[in-house]
C-alpha positions in Angstrom: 0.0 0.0 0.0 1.1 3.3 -0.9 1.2 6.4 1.6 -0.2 9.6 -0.5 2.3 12.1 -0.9 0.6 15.8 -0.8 2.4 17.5 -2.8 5.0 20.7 -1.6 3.4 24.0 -0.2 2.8 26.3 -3.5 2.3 30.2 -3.0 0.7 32.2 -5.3 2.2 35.5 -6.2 -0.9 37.1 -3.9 -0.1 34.4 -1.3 3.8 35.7 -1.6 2.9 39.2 -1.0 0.5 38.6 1.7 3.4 36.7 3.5 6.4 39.3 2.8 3.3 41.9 4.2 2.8 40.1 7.2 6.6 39.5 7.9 7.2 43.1 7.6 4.3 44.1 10.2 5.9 41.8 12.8 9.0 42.9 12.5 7.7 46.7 12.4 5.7 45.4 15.5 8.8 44.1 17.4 11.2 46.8 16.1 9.0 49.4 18.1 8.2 47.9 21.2 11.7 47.0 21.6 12.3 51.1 20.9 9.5 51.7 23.4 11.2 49.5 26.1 14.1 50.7 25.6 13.3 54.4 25.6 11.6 53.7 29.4 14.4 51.2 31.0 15.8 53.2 34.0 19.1 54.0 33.5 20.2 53.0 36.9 21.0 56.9 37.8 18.6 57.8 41.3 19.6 61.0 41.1 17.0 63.8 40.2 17.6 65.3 36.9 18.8 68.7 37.3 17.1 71.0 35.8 17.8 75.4 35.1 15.1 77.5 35.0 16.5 80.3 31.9 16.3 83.6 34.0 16.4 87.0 31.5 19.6 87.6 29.8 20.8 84.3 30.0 22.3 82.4 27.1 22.9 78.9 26.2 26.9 79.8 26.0 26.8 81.6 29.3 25.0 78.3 31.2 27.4 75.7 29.2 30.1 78.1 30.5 29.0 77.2 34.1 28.8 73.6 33.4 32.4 73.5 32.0 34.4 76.3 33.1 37.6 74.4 32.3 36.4 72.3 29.2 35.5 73.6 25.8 31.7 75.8 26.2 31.2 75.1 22.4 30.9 70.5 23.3 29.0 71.5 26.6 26.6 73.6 24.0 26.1 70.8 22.0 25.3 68.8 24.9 23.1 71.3 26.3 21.1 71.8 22.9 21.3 67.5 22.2 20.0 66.9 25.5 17.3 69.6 25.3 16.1 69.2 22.0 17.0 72.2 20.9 16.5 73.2 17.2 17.8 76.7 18.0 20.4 79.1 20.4 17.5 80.9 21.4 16.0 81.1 25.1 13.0 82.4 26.5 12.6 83.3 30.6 11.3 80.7 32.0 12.4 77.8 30.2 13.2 74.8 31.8 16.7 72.8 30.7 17.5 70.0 31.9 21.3 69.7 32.8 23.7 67.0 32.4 
């Protein structure tokens, strides 16, 4: 007696494209909760964040200066402006930045 053989899994070219589609959401899906996860693990620093309230006159150069008074005020600048998100030099009273 002979077993019947089914024959080999055939994909149609709409069968193909639903696959690569679904393979691509998945991945999407796990590519952004890992970013999510990632984006809230504690960074095992307790400290507070330190944070500088921009009084008038003040400039990002002047509060980099008093970060770094012995290293370069243009790196602390950039690392003020990274951390903060800032697109420009520009400060308004009252504005909170967060120090490093």
């Amino acid at each position: 007696m002979r077993a019947s053989a089914e024959p080999p899994l055939r994909l149609t070219g709409r069968g193909r494209v639903v696959l690569i589609v679904l393979v691509m959401l998945v991945s999407c899906l796990v590519l952004s909760v890992a970013r999510v996860t990632s984006s809230a693990a504690p960074t095992g620093d307790d400290r507070p964040a330190r944070v500088h309230v921009v009084r008038s006159g003040e400039t990002l150069w002047g509060i980099a200066r008093g970060l770094a008074p012995d290293g370069d005020t243009r790196v602390a600048v950039a690392r003020l402006a990274g951390l903060n998100r800032l697109e420009t030099t520009d400060l308004v009273p009252g504005q909170t930045l967060r120090l490093p």
